[in-house]
Backbone as JSON Lines, residues from 0, in Angstrom:
{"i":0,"aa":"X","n":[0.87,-1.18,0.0],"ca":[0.0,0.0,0.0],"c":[0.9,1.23,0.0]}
{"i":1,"aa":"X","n":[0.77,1.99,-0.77],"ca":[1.45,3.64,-1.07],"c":[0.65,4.45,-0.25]}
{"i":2,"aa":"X","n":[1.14,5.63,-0.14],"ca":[0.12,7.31,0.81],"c":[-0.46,7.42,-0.38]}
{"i":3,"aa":"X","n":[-0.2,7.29,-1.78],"ca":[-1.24,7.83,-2.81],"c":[-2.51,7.0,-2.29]}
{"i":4,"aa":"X","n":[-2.82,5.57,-2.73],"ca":[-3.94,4.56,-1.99],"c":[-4.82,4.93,-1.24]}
{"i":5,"aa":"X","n":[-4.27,5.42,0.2],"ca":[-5.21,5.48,1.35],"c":[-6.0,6.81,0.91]}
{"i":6,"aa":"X","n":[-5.21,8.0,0.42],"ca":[-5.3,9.54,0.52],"c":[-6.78,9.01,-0.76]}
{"i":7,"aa":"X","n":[-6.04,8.62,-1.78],"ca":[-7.35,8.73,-2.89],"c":[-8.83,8.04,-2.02]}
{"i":8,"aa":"X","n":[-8.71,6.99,-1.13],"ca":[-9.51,6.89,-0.67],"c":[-10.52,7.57,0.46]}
{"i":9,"aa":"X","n":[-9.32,8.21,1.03],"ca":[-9.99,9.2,2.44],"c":[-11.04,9.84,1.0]}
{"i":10,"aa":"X","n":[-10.4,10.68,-0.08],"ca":[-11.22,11.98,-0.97],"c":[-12.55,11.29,-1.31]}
{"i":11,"aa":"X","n":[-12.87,9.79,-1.6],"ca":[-13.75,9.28,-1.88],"c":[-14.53,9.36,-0.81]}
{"i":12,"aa":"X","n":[-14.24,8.85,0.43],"ca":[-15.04,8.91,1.42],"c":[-15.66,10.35,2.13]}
{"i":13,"aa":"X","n":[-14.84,11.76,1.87],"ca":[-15.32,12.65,2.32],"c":[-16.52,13.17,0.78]}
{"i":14,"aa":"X","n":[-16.58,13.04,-0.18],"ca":[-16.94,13.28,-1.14],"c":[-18.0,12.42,-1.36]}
{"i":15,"aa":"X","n":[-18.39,11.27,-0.63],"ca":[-19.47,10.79,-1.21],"c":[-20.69,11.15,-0.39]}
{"i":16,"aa":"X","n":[-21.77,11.07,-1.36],"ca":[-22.84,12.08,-1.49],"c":[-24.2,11.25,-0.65]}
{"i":17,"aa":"X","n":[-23.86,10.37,-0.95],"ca":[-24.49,8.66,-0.25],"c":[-24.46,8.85,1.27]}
{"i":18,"aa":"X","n":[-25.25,9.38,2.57],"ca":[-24.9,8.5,3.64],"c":[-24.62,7.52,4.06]}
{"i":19,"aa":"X","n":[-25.75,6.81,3.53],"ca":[-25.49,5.04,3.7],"c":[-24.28,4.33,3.18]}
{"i":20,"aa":"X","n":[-23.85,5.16,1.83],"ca":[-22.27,4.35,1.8],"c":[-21.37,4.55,2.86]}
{"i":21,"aa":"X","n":[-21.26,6.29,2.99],"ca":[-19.88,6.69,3.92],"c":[-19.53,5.32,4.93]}
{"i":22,"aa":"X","n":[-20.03,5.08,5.83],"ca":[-19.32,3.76,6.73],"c":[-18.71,2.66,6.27]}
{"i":23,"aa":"X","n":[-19.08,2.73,4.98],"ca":[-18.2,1.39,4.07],"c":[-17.02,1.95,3.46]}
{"i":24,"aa":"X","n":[-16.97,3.13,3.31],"ca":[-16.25,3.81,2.61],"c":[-15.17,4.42,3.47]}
{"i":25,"aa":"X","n":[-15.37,4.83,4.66],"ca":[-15.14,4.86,5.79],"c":[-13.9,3.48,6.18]}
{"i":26,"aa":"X","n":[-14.64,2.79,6.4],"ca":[-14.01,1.15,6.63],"c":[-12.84,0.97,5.96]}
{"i":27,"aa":"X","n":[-13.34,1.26,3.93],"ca":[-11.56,0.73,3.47],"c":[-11.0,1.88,3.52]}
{"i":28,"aa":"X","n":[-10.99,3.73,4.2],"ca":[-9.88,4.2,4.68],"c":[-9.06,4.02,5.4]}
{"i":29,"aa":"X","n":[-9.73,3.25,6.73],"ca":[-9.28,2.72,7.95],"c":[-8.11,1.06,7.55]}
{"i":30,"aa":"X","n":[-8.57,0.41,6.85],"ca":[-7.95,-0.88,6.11],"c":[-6.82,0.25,5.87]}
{"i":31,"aa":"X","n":[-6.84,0.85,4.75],"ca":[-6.24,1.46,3.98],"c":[-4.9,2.0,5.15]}
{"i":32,"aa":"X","n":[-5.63,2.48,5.82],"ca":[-4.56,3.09,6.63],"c":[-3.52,2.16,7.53]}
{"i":33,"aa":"X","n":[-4.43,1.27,7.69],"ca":[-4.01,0.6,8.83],"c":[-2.91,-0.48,7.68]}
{"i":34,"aa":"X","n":[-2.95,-0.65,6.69],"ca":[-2.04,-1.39,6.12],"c":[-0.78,-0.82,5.91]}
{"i":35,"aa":"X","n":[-1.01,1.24,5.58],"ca":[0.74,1.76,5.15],"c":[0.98,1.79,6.39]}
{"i":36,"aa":"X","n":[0.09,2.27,7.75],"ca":[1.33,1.9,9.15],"c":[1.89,0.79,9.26]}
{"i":37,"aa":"X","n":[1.3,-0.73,8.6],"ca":[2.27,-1.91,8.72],"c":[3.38,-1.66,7.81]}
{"i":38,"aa":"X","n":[3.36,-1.64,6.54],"ca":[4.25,-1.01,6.03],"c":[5.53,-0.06,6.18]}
{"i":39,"aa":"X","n":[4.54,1.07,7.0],"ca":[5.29,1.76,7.56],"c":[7.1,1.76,9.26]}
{"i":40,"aa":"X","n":[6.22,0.55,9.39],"ca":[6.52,-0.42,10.98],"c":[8.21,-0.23,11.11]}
{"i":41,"aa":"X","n":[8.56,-0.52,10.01],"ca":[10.09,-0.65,10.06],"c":[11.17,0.5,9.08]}
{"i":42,"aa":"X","n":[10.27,1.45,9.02],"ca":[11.06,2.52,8.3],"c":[10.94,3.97,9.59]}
{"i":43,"aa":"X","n":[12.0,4.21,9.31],"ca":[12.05,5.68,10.6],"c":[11.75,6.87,9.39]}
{"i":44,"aa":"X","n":[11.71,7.21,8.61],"ca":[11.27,7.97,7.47],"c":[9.76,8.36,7.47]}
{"i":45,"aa":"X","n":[9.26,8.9,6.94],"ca":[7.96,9.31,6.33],"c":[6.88,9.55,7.59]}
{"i":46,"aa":"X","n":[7.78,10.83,8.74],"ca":[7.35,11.01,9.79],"c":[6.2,12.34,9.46]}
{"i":47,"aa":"X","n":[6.11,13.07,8.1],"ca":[5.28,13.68,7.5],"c":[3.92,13.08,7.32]}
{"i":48,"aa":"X","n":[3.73,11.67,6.65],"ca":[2.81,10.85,6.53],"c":[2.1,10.29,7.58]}
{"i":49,"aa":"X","n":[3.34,9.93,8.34],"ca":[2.5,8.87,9.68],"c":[1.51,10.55,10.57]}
{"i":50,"aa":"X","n":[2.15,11.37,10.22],"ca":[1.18,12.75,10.72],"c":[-0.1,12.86,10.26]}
{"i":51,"aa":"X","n":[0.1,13.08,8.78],"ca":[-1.19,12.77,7.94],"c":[-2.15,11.83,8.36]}
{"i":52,"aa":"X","n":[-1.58,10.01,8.31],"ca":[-2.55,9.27,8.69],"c":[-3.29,9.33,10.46]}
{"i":53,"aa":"X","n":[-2.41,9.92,11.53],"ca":[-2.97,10.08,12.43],"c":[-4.67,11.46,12.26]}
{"i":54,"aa":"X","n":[-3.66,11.94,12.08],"ca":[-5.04,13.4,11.2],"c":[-6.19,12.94,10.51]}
{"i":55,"aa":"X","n":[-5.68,11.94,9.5],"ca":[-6.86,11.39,8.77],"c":[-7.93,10.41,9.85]}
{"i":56,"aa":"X","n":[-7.49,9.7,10.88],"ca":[-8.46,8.75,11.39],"c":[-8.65,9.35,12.63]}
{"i":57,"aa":"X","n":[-8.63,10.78,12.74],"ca":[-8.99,12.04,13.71],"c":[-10.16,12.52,12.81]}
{"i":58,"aa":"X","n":[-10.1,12.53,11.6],"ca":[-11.15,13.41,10.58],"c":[-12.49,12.46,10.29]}
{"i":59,"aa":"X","n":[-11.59,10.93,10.34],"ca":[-12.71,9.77,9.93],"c":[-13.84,9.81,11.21]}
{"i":60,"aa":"X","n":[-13.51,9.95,12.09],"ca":[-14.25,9.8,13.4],"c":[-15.35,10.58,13.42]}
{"i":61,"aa":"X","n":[-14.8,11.62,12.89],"ca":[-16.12,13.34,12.62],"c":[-16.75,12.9,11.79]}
{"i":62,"aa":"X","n":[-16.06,12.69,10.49],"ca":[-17.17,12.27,9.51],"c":[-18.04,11.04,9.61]}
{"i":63,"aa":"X","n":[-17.88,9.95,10.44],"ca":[-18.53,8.77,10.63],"c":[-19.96,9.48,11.6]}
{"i":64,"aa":"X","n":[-19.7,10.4,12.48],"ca":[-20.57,10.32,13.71],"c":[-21.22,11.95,12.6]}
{"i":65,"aa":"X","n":[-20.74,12.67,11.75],"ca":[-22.03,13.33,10.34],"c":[-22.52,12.62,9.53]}
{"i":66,"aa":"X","n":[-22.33,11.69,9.28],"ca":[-22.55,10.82,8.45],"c":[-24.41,10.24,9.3]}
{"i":67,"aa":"X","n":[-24.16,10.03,10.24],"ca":[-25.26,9.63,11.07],"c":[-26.07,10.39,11.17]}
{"i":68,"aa":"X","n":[-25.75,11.89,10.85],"ca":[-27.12,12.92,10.84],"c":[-27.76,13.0,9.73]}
{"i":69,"aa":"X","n":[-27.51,12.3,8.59],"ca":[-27.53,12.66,7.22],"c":[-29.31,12.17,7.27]}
């Protein structure tokens, strides 16, 4: 898994227009993410990114619990 991967996916998930999808959509950001931190596990590098993905599943949380007002 690349930062391009997860990122194209977070844009899908904030962008979709669907309530009822967002939580699925939601889900493979979280996969998504949770696969470049394995990835990530053994490199001391790309301390820019691992920022990003913390941020991103700070943002997923908001949008999961708007998603519910829809």
């Amino acid at each position: 898994m690349n930062n391009q991967e997860w990122e194209e996916l977070y844009l899908l998930a904030t962008t979709e227009v669907d309530g009822r999808r967002v939580p699925e959509r939601v889900a493979a950001v979280r996969e998504a993410i949770r696969a470049r931190l394995q990835d990530l596990e053994t490199s001391s590098d790309h301390h820019e990114e691992r920022v990003r993905l913390a941020s991103t599943l700070k943002r997923l949380g908001w949008l999961e619990v708007e998603a519910q007002k829809w």
